[in-house]
LUMFIKE-231082 format. One record per atom (N, C-alpha, C): residue number from 1; atom name; z, y, x. Coordinates in Angstrom, 3 decimals. Each point is the difference from the previous one (the first is absolute). Example, Ala and Ser with C-alpha at 12.3 -4.5 7.8 and 13.67 -1.06 7.14 Angstrom:
PT resi name        w        v        u
PT    1    N    7.800   -5.690   13.190
PT    1   CA    0.000    1.190   -0.890
PT    1    C    0.000    1.200    0.900
PT    2    N   -0.720    1.050   -0.350
PT    2   CA    0.060    1.190    0.820
PT    2    C    0.730    1.090   -0.770
***
This chain:
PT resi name        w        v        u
PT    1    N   -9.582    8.034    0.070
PT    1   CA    1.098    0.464    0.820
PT    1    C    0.019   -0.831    1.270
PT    2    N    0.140    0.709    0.804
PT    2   CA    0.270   -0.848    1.601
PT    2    C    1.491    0.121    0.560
PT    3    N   -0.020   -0.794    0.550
PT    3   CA    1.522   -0.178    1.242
PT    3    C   -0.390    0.427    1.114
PT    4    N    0.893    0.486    0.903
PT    4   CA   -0.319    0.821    1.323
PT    4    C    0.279   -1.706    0.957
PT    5    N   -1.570    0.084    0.618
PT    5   CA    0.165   -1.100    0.772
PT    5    C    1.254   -0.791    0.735
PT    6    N   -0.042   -1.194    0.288
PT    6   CA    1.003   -0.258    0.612
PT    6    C    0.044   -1.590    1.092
PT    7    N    0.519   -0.806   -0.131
PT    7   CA   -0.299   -1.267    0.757
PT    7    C   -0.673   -0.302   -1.002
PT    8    N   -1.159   -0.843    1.089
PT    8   CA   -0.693   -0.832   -1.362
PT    8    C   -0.999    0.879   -0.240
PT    9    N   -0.121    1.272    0.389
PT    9   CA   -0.858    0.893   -0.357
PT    9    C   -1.449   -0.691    0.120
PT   10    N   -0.378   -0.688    1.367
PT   10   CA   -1.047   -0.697   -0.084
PT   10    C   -0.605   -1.137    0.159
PT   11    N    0.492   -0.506   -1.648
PT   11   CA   -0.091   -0.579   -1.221
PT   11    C   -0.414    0.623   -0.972
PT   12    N    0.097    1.335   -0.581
PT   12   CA   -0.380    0.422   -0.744
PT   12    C   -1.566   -1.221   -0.925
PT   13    N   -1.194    0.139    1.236
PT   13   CA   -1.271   -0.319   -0.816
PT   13    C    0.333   -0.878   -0.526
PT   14    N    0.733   -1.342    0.093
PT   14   CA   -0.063   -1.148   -0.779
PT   14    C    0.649    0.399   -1.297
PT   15    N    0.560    1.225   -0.004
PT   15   CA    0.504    0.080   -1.624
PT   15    C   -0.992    0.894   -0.821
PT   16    N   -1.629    0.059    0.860
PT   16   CA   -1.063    0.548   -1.270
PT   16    C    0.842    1.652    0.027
PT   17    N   -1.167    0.585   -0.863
PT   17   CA   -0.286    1.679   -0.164
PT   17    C    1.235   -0.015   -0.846
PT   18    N    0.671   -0.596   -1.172
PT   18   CA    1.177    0.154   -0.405
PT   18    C    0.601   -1.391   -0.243
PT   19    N    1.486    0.181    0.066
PT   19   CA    0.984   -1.049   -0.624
PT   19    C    0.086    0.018   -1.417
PT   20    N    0.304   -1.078   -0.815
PT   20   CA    0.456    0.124   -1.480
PT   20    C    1.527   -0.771    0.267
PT   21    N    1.427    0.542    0.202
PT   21   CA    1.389   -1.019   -0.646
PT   21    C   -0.139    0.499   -1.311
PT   22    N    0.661   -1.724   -0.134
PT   22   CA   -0.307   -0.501   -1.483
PT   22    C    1.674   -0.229    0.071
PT   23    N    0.902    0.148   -0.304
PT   23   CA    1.609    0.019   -0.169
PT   23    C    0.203   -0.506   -1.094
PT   24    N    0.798   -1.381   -0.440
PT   24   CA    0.429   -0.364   -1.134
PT   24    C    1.772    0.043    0.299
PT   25    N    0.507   -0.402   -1.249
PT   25   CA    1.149   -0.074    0.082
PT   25    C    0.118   -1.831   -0.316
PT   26    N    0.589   -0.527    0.511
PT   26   CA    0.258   -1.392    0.197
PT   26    C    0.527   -0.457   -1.177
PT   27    N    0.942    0.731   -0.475
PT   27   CA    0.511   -0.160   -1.220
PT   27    C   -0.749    0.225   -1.018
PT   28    N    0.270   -0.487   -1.489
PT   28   CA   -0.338    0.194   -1.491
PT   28    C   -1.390   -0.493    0.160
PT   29    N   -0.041   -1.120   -1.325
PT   29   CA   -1.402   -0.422   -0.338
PT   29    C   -0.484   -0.916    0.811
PT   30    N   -1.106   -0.261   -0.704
PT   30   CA   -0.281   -1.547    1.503
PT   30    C   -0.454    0.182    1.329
PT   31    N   -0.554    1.081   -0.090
PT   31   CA   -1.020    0.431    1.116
PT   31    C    1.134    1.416    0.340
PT   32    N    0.629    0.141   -0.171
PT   32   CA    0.755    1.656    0.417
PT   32    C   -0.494    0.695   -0.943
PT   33    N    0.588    1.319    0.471
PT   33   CA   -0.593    1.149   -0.543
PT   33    C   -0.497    1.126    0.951
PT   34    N   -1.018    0.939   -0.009
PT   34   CA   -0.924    0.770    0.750
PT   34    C    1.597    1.250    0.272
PT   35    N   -0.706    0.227    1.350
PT   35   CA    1.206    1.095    0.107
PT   35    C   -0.639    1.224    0.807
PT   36    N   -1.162   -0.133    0.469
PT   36   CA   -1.210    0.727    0.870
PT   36    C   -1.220   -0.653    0.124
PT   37    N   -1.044    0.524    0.409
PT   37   CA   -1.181   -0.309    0.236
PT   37    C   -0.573    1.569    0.440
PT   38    N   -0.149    0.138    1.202
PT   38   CA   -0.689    0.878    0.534
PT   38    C   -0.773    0.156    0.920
PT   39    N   -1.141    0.560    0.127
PT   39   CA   -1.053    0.021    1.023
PT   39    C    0.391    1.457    1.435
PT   40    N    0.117   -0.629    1.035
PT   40   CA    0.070    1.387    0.408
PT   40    C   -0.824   -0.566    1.477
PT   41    N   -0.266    1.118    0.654
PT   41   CA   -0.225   -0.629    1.535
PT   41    C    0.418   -0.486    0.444
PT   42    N   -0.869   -1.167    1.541
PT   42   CA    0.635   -0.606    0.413
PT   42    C    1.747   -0.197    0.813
PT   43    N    0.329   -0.845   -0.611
PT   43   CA    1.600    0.437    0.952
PT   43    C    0.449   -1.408    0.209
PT   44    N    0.590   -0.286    0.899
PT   44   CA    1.151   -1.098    0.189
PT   44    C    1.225    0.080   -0.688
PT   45    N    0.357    1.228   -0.389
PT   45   CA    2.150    0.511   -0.213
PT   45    C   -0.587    0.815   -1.203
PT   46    N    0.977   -0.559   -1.313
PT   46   CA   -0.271    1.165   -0.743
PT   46    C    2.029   -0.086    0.009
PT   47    N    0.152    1.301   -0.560
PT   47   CA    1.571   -0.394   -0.777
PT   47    C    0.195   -0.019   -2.068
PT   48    N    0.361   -0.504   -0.070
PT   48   CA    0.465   -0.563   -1.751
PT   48    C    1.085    0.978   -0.331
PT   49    N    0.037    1.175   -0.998
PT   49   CA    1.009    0.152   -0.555
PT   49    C    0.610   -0.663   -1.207
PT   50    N    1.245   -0.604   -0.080
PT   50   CA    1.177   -0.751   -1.061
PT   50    C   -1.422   -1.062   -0.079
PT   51    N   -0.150   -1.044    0.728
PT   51   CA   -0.832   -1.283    0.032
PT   51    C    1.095   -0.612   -0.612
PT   52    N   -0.679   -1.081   -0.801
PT   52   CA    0.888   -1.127   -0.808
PT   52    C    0.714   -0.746    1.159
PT   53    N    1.254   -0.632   -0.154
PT   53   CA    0.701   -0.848    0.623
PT   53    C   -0.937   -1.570    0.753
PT   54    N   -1.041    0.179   -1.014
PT   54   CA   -0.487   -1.300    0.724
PT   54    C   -1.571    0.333   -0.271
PT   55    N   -0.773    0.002    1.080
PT   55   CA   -1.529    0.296   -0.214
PT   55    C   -0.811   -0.642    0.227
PT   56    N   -1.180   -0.333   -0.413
PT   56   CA   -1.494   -0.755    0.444
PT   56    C   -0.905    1.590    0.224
PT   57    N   -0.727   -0.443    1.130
PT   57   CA   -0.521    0.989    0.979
PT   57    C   -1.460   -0.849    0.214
PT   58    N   -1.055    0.914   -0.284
PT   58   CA   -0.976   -0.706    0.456
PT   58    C   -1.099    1.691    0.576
PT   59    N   -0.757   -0.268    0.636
PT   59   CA   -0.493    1.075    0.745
PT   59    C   -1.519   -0.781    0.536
PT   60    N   -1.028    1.160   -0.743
PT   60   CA   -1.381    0.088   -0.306
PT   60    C   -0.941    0.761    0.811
PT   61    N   -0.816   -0.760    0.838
PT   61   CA   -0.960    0.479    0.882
PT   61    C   -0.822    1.098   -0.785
PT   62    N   -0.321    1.196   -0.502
PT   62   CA   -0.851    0.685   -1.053
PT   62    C   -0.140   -0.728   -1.411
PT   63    N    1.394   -0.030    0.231
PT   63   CA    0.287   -1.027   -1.572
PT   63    C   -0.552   -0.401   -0.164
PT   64    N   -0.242   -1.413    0.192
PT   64   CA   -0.992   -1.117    0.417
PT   64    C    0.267   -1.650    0.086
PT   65    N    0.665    0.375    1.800
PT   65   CA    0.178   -1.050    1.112
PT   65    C    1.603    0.071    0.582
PT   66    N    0.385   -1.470   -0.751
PT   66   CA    1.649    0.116    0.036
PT   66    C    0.022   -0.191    1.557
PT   67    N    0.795    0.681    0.944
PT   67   CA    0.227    0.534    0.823
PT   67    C    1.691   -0.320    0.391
PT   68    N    0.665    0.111   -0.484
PT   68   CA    1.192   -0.321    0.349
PT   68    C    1.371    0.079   -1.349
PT   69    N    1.115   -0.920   -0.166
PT   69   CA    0.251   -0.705   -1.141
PT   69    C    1.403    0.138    0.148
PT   70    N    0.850    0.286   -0.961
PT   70   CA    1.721   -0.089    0.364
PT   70    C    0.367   -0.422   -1.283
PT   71    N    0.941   -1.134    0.084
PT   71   CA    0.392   -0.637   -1.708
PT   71    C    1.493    0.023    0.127
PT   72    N    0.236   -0.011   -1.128
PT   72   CA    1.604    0.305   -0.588
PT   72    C    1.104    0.916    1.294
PT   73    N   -0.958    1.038    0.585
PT   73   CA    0.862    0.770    1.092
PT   73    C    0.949    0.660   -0.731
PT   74    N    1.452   -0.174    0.973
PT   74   CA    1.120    0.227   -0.502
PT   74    C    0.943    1.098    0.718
PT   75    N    1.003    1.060   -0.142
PT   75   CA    0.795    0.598    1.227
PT   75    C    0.897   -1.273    0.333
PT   76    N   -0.047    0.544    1.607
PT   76   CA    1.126   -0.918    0.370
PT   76    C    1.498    0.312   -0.334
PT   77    N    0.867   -0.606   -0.529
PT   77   CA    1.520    0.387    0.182
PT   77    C    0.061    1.009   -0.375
PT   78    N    1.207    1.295    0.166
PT   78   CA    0.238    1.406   -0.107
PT   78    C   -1.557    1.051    0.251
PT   79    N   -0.385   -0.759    0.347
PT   79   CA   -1.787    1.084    0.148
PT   79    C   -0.531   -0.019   -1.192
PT   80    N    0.497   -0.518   -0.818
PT   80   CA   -1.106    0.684   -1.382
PT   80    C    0.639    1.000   -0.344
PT   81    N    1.150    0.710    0.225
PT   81   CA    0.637    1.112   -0.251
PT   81    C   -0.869    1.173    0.413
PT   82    N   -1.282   -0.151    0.270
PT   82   CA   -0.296    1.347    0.199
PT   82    C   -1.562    0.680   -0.665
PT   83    N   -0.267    1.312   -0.257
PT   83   CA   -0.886    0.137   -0.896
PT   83    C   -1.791   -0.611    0.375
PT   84    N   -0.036    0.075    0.921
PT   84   CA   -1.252   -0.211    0.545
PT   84    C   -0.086   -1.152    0.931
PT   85    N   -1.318   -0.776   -0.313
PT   85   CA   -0.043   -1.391    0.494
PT   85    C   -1.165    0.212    0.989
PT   86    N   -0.411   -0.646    1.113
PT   86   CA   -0.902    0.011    0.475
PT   86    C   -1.116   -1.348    0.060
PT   87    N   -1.033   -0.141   -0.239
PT   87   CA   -0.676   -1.226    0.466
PT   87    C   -0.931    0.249    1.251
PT   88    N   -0.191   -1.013    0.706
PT   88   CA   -1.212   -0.139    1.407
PT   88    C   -0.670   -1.121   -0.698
PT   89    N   -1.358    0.223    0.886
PT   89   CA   -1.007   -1.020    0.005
PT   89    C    0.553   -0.737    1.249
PT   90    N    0.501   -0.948    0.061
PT   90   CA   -0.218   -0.828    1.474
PT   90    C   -1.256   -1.659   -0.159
PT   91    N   -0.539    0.305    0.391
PT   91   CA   -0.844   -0.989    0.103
PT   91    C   -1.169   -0.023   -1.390
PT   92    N    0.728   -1.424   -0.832
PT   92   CA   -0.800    0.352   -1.416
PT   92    C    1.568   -0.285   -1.092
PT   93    N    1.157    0.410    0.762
PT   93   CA    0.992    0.161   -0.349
PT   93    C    0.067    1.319   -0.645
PT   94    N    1.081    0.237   -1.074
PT   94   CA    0.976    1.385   -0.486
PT   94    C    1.197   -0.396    0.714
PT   95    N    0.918    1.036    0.759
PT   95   CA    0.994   -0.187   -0.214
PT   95    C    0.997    1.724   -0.620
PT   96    N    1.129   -0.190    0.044
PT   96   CA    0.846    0.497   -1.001
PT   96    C    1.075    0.618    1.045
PT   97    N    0.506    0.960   -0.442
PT   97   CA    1.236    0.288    0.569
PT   97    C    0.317    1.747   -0.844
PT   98    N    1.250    0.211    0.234
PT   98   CA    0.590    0.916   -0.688
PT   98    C    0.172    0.803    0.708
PT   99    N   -0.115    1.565   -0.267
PT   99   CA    0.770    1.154    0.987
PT   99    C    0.426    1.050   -1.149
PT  100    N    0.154    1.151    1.168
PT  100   CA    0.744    1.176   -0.513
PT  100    C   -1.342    0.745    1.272
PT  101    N   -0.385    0.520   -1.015
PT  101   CA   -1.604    0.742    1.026
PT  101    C    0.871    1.208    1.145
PT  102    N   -0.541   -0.301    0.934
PT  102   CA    0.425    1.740    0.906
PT  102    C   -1.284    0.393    0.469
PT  103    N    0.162    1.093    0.756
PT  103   CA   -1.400    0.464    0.712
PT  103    C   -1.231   -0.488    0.453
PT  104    N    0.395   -1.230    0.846
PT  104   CA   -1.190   -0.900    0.005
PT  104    C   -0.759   -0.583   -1.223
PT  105    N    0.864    0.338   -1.076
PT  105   CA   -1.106   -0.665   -0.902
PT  105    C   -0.641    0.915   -1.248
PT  106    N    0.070    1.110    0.682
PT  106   CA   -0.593    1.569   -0.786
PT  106    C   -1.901   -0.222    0.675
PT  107    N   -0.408   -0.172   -1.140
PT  107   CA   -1.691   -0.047    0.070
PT  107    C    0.017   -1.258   -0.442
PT  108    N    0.404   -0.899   -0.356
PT  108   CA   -0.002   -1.517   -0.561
PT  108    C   -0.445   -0.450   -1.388
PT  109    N   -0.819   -0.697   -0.193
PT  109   CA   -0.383    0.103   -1.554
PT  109    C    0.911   -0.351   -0.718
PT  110    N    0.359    0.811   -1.297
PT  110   CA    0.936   -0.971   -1.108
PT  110    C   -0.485   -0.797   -1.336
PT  111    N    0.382   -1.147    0.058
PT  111   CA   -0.873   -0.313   -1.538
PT  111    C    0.828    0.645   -0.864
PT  112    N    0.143    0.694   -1.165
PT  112   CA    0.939   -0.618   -1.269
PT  112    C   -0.481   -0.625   -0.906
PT  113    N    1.341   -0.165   -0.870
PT  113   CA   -0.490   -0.453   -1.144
PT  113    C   -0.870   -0.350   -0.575
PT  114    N   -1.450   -0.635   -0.284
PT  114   CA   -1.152    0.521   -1.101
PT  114    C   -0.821    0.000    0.872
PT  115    N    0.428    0.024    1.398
PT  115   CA   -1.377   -0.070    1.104
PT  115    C   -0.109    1.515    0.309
PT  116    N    0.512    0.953   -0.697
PT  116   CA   -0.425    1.245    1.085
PT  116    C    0.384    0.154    1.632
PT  117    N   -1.329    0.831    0.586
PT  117   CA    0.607   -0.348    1.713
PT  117    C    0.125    1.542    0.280
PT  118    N    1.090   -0.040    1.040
PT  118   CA    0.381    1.549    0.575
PT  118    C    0.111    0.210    1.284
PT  119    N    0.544    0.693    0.731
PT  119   CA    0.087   -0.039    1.481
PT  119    C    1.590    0.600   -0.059
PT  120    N    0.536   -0.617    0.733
PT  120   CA    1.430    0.481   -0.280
PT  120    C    0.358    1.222    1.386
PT  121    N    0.066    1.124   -0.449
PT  121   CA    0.282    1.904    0.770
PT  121    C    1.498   -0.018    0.237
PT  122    N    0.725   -0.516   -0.759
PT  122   CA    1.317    0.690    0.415
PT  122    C    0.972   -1.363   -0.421
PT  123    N    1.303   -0.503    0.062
PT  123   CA    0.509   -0.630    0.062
PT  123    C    1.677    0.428    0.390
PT  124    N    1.145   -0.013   -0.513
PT  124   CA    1.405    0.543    0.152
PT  124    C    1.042   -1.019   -0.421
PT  125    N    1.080   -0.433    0.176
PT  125   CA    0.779   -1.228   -0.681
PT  125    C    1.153    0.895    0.531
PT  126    N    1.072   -0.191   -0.824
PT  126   CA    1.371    0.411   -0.256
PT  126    C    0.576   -1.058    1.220
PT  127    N    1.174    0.753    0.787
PT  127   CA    0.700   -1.479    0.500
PT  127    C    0.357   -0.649   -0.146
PT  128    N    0.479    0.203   -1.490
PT  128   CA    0.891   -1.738   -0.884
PT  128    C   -1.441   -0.848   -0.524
PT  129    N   -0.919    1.050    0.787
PT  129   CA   -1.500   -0.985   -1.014
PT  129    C    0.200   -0.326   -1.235
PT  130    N    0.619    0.711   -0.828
PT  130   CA    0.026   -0.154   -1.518
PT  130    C   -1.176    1.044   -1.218
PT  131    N   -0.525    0.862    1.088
PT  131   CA   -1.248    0.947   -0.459
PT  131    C   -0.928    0.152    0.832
PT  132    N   -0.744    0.549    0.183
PT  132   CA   -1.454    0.422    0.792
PT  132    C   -1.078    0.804   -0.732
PT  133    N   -0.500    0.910    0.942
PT  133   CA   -0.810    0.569   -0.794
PT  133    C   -1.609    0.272    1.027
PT  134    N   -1.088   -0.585   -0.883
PT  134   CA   -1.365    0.126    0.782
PT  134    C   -0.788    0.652   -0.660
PT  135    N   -1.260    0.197    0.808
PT  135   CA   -0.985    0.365   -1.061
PT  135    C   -1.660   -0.890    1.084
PT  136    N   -0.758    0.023   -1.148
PT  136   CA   -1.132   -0.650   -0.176
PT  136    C   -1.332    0.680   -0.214
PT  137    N   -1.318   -0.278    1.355
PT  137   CA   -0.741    0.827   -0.588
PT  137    C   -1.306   -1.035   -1.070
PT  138    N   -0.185    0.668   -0.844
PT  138   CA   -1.154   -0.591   -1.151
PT  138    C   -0.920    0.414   -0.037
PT  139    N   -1.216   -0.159    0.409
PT  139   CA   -0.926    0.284    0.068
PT  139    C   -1.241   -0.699   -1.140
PT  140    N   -1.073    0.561   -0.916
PT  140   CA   -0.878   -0.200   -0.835
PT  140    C   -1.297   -0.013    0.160
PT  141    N   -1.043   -0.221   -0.650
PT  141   CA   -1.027    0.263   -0.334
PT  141    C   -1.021    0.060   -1.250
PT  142    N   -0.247    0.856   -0.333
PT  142   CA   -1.074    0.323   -1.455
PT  142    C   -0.494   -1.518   -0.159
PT  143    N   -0.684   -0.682   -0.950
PT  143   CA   -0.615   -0.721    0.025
PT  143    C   -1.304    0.524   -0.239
***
């Protein structure tokens, strides 16, 4: 799955023919627990749907060559209130931040859960922002 270019666009080569995020949850067990791992094309921005409260982020040159690293990322304040998290590559940094997706961020990769990746088509939030409704495209291949 790809992201529709953006800043940073060229950067792309240093992140290799694909990315692997590796998403833990900070919490439970000694080491965390796995919350994604997915390979998709190169990107700087993916967005996280319902990401754990506190994450370790690490991001893989052709799943390989650690590339850039985010530990115990957290929402700030009232910003974890919302369904979808975003991370950037800055440097050989992750960083973190929370939204409520609108238009600009229709074509954006989504991880979920389990590591599946999607491209997020449509996107709607209620004005009390207490619902929303999206959809996701999924795409396969035979082995």
């Amino acid at each position: 799955m790809g992201a529709q270019p953006g800043p940073g666009a060229q950067q792309l080569s240093r992140l290799g023919a694909f990315t692997v995020w590796q998403l833990r949850s900070a919490e439970g067990g000694s080491a965390g627990l796995e919350f994604a791992r997915s390979a998709i094309d190169p990107s700087r921005t993916v967005l996280v749907h319902a990401a754990p409260s506190r994450l370790d982020v690490e991001v893989l040159a052709n799943g390989e060559h650690l590339i850039a690293i985010g530990r115990d990322l957290q929402p700030e304040g009232e910003e974890g209130d919302t369904p979808m998290t975003r991370l950037v590559i800055d440097g050989t940094r992750v960083l973190r931040s929370q939204l409520w997706p609108d238009t600009a961020d229709l074509g954006s990769v989504v991880l979920l859960p389990g590591g599946e990746a999607g491209i997020l088509r449509s996107w709607a939030t209620d004005p009390e922002r207490s619902s929303w409704t999206w959809s996701l495209e999924l795409r396969g291949r035979a082995p």
